[in-house]
N, C-alpha and C positions, 0 to 999 in steps of 0.2 A: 934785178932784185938784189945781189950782192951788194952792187951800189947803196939802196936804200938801206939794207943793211945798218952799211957800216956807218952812214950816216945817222939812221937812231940810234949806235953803239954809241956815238961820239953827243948825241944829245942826249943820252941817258948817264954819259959817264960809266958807260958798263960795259968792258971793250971786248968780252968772247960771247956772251949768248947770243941763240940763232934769233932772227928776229922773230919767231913765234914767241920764244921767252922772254923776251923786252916786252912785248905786247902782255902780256901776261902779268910780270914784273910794275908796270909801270904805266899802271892805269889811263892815265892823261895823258899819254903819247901823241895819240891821236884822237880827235873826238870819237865817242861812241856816237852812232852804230858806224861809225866810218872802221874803227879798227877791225869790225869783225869783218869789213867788206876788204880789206888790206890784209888781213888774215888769211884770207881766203885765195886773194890773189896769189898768196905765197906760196900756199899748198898746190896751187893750180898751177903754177908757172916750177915746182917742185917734180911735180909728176909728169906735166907736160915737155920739159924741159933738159934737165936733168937723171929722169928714171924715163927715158923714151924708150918704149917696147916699140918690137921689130912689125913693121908693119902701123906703128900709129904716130909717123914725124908730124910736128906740129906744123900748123899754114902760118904764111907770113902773115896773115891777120891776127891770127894767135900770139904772134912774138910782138908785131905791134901794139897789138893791148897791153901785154903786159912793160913793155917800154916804156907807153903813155902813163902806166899808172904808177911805176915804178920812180919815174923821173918826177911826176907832180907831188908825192908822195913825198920824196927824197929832197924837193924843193922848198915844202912845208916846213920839214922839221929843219933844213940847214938855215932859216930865217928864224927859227924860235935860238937859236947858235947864238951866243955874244960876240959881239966885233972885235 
């Protein structure tokens, strides 16, 4: 998710907001309803990932998804990127 990150920092030209706030900032990032489902992966892979409470590690399916979505995500906007 860092990744995807910095990659819409870099397609927004907006180099410190987290990406909840680029999504927010910058309507067209991603197609609607798709940003709210990218939204969400953030949060998800935020709490799952990052704020792990003791007793609830996330399964490698969990990390796989959010990889999958992270990477396709991150691939979308570095092709809307000029050469």
């Amino acid at each position: 998710m860092a990744a995807l990150e910095c990659v819409a920092r870099k397609a927004c030209g907006d180099p410190n907001p987290t990406l909840r706030k680029l999504l927010e900032r910058h309507s067209g990032l991603i197609p609607k309803p798709l940003d709210s489902a990218v939204e969400k992966a953030w949060g998800f892979a935020s709490e799952r990932g990052r704020h792990i409470r003791e007793g609830e590690e996330p399964t490698r399916a969990d990390a796989e998804l959010i990889v999958g979505i992270a990477a396709t995500v991150a691939t979308f906007l570095a092709r809307k990127l000029p050469d």
